[in-house]
VOPAGU-2260 file (C-alpha; in pm, 1 decimal, decimal comma):
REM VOPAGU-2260
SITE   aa  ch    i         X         Y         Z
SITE  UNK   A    0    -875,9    -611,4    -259,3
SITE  UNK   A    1    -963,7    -754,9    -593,7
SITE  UNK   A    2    -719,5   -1017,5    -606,5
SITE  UNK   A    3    -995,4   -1290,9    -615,6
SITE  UNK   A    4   -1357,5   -1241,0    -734,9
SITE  UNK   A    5   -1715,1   -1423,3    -689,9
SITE  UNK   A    6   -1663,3   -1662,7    -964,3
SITE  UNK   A    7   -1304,2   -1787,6    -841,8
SITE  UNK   A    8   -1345,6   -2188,4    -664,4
SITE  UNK   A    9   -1130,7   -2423,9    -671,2
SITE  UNK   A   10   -1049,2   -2514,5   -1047,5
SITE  UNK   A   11    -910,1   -2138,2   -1082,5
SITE  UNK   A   12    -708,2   -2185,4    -745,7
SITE  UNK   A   13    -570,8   -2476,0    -832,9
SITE  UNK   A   14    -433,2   -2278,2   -1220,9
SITE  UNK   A   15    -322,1   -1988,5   -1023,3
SITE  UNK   A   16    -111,9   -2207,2    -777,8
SITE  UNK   A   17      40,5   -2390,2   -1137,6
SITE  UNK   A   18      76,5   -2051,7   -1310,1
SITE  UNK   A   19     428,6   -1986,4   -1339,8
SITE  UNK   A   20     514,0   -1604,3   -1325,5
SITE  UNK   A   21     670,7   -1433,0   -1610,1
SITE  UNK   A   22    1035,5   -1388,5   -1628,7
SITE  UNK   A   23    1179,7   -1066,9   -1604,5
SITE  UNK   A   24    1367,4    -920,9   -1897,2
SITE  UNK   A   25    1383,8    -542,6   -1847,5
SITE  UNK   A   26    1696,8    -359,4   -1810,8
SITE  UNK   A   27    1697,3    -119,4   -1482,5
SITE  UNK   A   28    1680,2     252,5   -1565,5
SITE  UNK   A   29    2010,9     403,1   -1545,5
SITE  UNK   A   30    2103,3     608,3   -1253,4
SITE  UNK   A   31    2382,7     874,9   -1264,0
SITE  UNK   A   32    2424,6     996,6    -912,6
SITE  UNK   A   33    2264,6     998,4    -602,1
SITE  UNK   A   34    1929,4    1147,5    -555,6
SITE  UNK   A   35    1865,8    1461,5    -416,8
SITE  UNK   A   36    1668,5    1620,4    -177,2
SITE  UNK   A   37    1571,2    1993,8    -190,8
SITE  UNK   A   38    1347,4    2018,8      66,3
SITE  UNK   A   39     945,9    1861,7     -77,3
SITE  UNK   A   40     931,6    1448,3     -57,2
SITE  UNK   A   41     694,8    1295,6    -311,2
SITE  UNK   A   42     537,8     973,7    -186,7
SITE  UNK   A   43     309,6     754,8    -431,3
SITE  UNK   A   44      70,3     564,7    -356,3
SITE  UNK   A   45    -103,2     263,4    -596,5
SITE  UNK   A   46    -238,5     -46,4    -606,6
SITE  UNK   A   47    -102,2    -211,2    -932,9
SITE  UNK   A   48    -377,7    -494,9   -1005,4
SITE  UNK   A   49     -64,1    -717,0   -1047,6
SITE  UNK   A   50    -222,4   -1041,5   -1001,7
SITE  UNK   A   51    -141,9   -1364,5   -1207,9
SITE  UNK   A   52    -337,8   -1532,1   -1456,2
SITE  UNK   A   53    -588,4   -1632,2   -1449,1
SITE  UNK   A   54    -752,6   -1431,0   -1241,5
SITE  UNK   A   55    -645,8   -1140,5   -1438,0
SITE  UNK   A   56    -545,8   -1094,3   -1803,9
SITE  UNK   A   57    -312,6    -872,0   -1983,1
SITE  UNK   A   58    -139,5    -717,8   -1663,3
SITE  UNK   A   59     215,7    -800,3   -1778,1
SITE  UNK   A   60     197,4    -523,7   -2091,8
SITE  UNK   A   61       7,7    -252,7   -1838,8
SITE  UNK   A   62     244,3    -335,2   -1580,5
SITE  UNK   A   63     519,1    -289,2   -1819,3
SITE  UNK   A   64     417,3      69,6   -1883,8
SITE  UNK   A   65     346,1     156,9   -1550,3
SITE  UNK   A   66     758,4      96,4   -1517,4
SITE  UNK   A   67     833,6     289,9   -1860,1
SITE  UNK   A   68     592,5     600,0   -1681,5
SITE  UNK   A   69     742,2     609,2   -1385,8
SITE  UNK   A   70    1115,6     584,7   -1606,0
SITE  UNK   A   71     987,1     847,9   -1803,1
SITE  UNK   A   72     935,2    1112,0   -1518,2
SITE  UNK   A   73    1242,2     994,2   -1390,1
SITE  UNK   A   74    1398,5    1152,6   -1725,3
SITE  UNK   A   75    1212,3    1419,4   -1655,7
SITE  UNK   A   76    1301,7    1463,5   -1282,6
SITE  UNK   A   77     976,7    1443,4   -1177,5
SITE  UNK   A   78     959,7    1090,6   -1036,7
SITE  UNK   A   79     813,5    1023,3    -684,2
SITE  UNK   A   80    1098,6     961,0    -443,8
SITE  UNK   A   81     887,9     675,3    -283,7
SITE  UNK   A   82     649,5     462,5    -439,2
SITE  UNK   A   83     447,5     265,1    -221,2
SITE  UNK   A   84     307,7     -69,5    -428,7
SITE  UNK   A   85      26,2    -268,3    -355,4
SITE  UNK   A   86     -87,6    -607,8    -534,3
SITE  UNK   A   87     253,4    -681,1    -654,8
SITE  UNK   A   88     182,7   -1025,1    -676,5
SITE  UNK   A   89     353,6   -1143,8    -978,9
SITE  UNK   A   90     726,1   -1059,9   -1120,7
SITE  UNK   A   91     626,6    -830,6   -1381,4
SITE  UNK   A   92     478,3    -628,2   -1074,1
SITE  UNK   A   93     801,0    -692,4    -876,1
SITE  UNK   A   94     971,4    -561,1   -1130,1
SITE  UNK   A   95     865,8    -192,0   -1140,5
SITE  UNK   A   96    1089,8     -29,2    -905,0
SITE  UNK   A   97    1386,4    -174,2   -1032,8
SITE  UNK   A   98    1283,3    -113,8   -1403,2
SITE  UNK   A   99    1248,0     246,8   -1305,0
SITE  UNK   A  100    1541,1     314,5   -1145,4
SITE  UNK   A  101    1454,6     280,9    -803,3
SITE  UNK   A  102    1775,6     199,3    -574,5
SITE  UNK   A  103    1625,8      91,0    -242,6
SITE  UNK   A  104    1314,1    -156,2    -243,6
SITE  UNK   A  105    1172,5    -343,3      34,6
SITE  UNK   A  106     925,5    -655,4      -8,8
SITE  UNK   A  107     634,3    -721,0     217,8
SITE  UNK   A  108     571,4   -1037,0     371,3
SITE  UNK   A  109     563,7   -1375,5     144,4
SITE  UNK   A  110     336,8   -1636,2     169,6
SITE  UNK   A  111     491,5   -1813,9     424,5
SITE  UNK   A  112     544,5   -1514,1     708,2
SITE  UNK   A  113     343,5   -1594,9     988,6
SITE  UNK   A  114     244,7   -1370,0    1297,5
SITE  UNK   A  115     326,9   -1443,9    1648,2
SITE  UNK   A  116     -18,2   -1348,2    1783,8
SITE  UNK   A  117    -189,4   -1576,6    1995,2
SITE  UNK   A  118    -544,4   -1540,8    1894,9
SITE  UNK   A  119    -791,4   -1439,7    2132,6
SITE  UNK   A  120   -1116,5   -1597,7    2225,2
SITE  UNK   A  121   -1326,9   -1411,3    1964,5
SITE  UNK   A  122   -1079,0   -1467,1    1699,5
SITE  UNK   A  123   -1126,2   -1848,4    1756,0
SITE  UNK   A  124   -1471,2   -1832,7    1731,4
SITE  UNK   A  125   -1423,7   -1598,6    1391,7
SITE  UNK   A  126   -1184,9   -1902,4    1262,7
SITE  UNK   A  127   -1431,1   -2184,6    1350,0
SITE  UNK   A  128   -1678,8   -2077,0    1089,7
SITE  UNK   A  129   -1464,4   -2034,2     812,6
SITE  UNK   A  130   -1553,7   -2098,2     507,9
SITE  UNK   A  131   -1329,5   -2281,6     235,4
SITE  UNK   A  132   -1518,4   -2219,1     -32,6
SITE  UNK   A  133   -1462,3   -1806,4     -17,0
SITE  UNK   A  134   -1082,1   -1877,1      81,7
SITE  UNK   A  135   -1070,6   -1927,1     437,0
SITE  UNK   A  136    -889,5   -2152,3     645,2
SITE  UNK   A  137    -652,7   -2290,4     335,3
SITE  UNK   A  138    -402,9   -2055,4     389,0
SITE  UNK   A  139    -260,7   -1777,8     157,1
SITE  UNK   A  140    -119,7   -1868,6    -186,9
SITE  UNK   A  141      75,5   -1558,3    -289,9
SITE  UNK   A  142     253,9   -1301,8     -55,9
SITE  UNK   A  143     124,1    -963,1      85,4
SITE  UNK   A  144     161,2    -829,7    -266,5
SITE  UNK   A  145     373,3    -508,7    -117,8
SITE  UNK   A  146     667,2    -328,3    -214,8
SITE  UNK   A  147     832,7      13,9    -119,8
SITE  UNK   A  148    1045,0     196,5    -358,5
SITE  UNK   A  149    1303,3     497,1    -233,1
SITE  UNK   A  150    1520,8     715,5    -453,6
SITE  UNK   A  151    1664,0     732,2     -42,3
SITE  UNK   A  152    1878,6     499,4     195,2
SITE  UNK   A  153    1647,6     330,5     397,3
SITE  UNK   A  154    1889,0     273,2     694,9
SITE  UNK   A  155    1620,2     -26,6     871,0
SITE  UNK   A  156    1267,0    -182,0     792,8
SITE  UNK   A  157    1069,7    -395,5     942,0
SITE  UNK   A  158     823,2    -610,8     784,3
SITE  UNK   A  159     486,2    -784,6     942,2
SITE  UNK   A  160     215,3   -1028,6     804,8
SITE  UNK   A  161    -102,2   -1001,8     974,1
SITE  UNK   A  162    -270,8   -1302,9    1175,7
SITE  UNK   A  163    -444,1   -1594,3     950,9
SITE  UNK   A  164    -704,3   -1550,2    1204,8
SITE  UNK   A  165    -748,6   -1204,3    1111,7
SITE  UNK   A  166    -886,1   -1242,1     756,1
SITE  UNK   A  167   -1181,9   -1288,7     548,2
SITE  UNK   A  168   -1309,3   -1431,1     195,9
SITE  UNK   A  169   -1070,8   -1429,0     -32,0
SITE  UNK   A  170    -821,4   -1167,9      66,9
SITE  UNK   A  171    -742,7   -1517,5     311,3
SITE  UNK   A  172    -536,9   -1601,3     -58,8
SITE  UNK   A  173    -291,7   -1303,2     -31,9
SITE  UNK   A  174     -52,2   -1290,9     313,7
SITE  UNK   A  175    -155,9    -943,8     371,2
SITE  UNK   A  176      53,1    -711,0     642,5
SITE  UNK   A  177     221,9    -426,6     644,7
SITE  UNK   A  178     584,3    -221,2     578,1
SITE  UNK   A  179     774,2       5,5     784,9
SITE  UNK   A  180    1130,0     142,2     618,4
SITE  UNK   A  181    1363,6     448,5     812,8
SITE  UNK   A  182    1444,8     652,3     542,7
SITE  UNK   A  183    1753,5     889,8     533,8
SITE  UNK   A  184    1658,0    1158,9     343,9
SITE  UNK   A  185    2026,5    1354,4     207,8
SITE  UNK   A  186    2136,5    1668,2     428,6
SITE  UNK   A  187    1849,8    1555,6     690,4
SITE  UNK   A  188    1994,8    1523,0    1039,5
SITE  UNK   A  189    1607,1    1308,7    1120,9
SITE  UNK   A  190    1541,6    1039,0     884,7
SITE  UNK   A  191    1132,9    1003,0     785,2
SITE  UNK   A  192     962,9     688,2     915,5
SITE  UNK   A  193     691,1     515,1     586,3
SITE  UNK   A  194     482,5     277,0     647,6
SITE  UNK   A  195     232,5      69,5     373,9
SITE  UNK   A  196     -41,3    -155,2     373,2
SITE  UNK   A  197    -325,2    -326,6     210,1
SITE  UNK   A  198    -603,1    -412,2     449,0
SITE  UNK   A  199    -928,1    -667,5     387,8
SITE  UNK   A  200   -1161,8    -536,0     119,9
SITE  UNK   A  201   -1545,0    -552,0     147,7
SITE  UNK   A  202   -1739,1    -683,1    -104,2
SITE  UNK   A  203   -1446,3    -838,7    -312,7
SITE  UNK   A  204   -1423,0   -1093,4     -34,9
SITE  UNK   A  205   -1725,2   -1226,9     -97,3
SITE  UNK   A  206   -1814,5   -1334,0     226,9
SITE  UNK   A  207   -2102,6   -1106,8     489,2
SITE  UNK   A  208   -2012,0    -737,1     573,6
SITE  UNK   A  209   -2019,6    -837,8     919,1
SITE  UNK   A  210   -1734,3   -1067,4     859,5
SITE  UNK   A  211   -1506,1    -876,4     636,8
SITE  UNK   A  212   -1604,5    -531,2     840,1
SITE  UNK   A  213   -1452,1    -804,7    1182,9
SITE  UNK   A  214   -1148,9    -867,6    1016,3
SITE  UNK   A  215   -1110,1    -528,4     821,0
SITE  UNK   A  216   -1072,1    -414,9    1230,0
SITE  UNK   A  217    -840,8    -662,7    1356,9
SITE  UNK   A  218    -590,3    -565,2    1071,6
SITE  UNK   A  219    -627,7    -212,2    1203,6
SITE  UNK   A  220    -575,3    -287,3    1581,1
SITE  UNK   A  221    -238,3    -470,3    1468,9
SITE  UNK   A  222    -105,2    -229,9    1188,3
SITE  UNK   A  223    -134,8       1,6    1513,1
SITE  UNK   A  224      36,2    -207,5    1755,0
SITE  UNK   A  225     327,6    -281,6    1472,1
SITE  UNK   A  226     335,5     128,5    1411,8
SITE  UNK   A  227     374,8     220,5    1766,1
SITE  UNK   A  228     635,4     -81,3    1805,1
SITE  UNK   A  229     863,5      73,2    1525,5
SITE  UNK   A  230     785,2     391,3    1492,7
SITE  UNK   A  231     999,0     648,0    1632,5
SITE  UNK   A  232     790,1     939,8    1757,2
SITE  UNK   A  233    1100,8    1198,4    1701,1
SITE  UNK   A  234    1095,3    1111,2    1313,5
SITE  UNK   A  235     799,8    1243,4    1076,5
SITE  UNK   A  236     584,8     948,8     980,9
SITE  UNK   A  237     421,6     848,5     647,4
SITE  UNK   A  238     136,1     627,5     652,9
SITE  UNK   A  239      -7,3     513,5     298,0
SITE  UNK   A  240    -163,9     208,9      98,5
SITE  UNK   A  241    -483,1      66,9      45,3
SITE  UNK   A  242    -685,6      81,7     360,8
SITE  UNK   A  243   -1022,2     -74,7     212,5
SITE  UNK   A  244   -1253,5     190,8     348,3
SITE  UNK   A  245   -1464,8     268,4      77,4
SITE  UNK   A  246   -1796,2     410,3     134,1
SITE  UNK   A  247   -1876,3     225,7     486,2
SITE  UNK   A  248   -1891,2     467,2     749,4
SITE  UNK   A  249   -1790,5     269,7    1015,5
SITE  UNK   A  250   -1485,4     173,6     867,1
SITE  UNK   A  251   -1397,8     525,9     740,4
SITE  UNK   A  252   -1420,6     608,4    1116,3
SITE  UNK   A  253   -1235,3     344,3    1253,0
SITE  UNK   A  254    -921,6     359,4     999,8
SITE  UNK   A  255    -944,2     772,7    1111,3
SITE  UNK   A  256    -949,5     704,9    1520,0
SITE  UNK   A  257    -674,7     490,5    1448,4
SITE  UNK   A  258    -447,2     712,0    1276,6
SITE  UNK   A  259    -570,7    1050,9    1452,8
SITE  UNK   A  260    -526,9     849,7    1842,1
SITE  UNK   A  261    -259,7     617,5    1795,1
SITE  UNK   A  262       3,2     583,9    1518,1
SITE  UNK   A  263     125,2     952,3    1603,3
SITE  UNK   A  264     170,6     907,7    1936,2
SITE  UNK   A  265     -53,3    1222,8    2052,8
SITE  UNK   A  266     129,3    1446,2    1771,8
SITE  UNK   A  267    -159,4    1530,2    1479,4
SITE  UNK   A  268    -174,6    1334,0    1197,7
SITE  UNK   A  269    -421,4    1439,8     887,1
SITE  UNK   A  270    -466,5    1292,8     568,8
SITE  UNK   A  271    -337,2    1403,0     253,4
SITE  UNK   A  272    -697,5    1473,4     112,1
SITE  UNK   A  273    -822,8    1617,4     400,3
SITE  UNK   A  274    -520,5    1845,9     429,4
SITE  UNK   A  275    -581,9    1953,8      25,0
SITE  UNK   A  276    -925,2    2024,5     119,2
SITE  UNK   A  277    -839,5    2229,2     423,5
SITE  UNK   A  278    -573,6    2455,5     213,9
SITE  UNK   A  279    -874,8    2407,3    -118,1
SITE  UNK   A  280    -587,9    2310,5    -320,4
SITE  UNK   A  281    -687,1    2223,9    -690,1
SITE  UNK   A  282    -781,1    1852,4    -741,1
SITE  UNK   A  283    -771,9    1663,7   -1075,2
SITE  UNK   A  284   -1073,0    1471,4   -1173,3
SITE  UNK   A  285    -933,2    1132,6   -1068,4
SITE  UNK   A  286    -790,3    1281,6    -767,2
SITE  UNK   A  287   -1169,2    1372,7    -696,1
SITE  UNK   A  288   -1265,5     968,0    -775,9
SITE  UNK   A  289    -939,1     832,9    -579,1
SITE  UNK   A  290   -1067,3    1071,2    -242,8
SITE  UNK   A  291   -1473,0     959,4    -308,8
SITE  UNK   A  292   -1343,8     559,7    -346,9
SITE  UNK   A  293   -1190,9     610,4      -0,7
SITE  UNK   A  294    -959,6     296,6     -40,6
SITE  UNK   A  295    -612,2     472,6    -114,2
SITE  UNK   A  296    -481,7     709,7     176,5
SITE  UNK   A  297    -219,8     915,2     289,2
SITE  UNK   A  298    -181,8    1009,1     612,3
SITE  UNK   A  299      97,3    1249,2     756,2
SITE  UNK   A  300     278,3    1385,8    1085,7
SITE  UNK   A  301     519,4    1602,2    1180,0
SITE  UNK   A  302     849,5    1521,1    1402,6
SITE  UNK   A  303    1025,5    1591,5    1658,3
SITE  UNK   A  304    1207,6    1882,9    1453,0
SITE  UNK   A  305    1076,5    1819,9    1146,5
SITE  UNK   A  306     799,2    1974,3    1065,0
SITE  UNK   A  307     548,9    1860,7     745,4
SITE  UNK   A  308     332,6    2026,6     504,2
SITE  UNK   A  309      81,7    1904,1     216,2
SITE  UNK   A  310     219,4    2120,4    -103,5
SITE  UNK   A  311      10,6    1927,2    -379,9
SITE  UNK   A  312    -100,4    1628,4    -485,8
SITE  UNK   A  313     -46,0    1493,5    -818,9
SITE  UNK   A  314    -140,9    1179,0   -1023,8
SITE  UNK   A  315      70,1    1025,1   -1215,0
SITE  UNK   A  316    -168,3     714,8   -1296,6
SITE  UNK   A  317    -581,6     797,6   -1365,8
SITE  UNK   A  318    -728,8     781,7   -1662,8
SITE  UNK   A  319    -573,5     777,6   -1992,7
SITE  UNK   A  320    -793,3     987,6   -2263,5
SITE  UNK   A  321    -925,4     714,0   -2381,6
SITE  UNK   A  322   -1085,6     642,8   -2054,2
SITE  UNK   A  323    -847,8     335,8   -1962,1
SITE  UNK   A  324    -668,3     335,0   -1675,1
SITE  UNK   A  325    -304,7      73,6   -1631,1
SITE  UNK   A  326    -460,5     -17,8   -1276,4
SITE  UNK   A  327    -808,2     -57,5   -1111,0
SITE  UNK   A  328    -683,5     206,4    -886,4
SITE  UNK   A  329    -592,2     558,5    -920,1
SITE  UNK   A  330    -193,1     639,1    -830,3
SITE  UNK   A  331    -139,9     955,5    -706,1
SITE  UNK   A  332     161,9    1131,3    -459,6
SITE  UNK   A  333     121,0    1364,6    -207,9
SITE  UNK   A  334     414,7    1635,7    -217,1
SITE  UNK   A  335     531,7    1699,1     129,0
SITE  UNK   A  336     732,4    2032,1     249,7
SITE  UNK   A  337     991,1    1920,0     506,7
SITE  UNK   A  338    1124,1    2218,1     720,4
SITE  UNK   A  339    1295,0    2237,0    1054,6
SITE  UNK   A  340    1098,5    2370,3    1351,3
């Protein structure tokens, strides 16, 4: 996460906590019926970079546009049919789905959620050293910064904020957790099971590998737990967001053990890159960076009589001609076939 960098102490934490978000003025996009479904399920995923001044400067007018994109391929019928949305800090980010005609959206957690987990020797020890200086042990200033968008009912969600104990540097700022929505998909007896997150990044905390690589892990061990307490094995699952995985090995491996072992419930679960590589489907050039940054994932499995299968993947948000880019991340959807077995 790059909500906070080196040079942020406490004079720019104290103007963040004064900053008062923009007000939102756009008009929703209009919406003429209810969406369809013909059988392939788009599901974006991107990190916005929307986080306030003045940590950040000139997101409201790329934020904007993100909105007016995803409006425009709504036009064109070519929207994705769930958005997942990650540092959607401010109201301008907030703002997207609704901007772009989204009909369903579910928040994360705000800054105030707070986990019922008792922490565990190891994670008192992990506490005692905190350091206030990167962020820690001050408590988080802005919400988990997530949002999921549906063009479909989502018929329950469930929403969970991962342990203050269970954080490093300054990702401590942001109330960081995790999403899970039941979505009805139309003329689907099953409905589809999508679940987001944003876990600790490495070096943008700012504090020792082995600190933010500590509580990079405990976020995994309790997305898990909150997956296997809501998800419903008999429904396909969608698992997406910013994992933070980068180019460590060890945490490449442990976000895959998790997801392969656990999440599924036994069933096989592969990632949307991995899949587009197994079927050497054609990658774009910032599809290429977004799989070598190994932050932003996909991961997939079938149902209980649903079956699903990688078709594409397309990016709707890389790199503009110029070279700029309306995020620090790439947005791209993976286009699922969903067929009855």
């Amino acid at each position: 996460m790059r909500i906070f960098g080196h040079a942020l102490r406490t004079t720019a934490i104290a103007a963040l906590i004064a900053a008062a978000p923009s007000a939102d003025t756009r008009s929703p996009a209009s919406v003429t019926g209810p969406a369809r479904f013909g059988g392939e399920l788009s599901v974006m995923t991107y990190n916005v970079h929307g986080v306030p001044w003045p940590v950040a400067w000139g997101r409201p007018t790329d934020l904007a546009r993100i909105a007016a994109t995803l409006r425009g391929l709504r036009t064109a019928g070519r929207n994705p049919q769930i958005v997942l949305l990650q540092e959607a800090f401010t109201s301008d980010a907030r703002a997207i789905g609704r901007a772009a005609g989204y009909r369903y959206i579910v928040d994360g957690p705000g800054e105030y959620a707070a986990s019922p987990q008792p922490p565990g020797p190891g994670d008192v020890r992990f506490a005692a050293v905190a350091s206030w200086s990167h962020g820690e042990g001050i408590g988080p200033f802005v919400g988990s910064g997530l949002q999921l968008l549906s063009d479909f009912p989502i018929v329950e969600a469930h929403v969970m904020a991962y342990p203050r104990f269970a954080c490093a540097g300054f990702d401590c700022l942001a109330n960081k957790g995790a999403v899970l929505a039941r979505i009805r998909l139309p003329g689907q007896s099953d409905p589809i099971d999508v679940v987001t997150t944003h876990l600790n990044s490495r070096r943008a905390s700012d504090v020792a590998d082995d600190r933010s690589n500590h509580a990079h892990g405990r976020q995994l061990e309790c997305l898990t737990a909150f997956i296997r307490r809501y998800h419903d094995p008999r429904n396909a699952l969608i698992v997406a967001g910013d994992f933070n995985a980068g180019q460590t090995e060890a945490r490449r491996a442990d976000l895959i053990d998790h997801a392969a072992r656990d999440w599924s419930f036994g069933i096989p679960m592969n990632s949307a890159y991995a899949a587009a590589e197994g079927l050497r489907l054609p990658l774009s050039a910032d599809a290429r960076r977004s799989e070598r940054g190994g932050r932003d994932w996909e991961f997939f499995a079938p149902g209980r009589d649903i079956d699903v299968a990688l078709r594409r993947i397309e990016v709707p948000f890389g790199h503009a001609a110029d070279g700029s880019m309306l995020s620090d991340h790439v947005g791209y959807a993976a286009v699922f076939a969903l067929t009855r077995t």
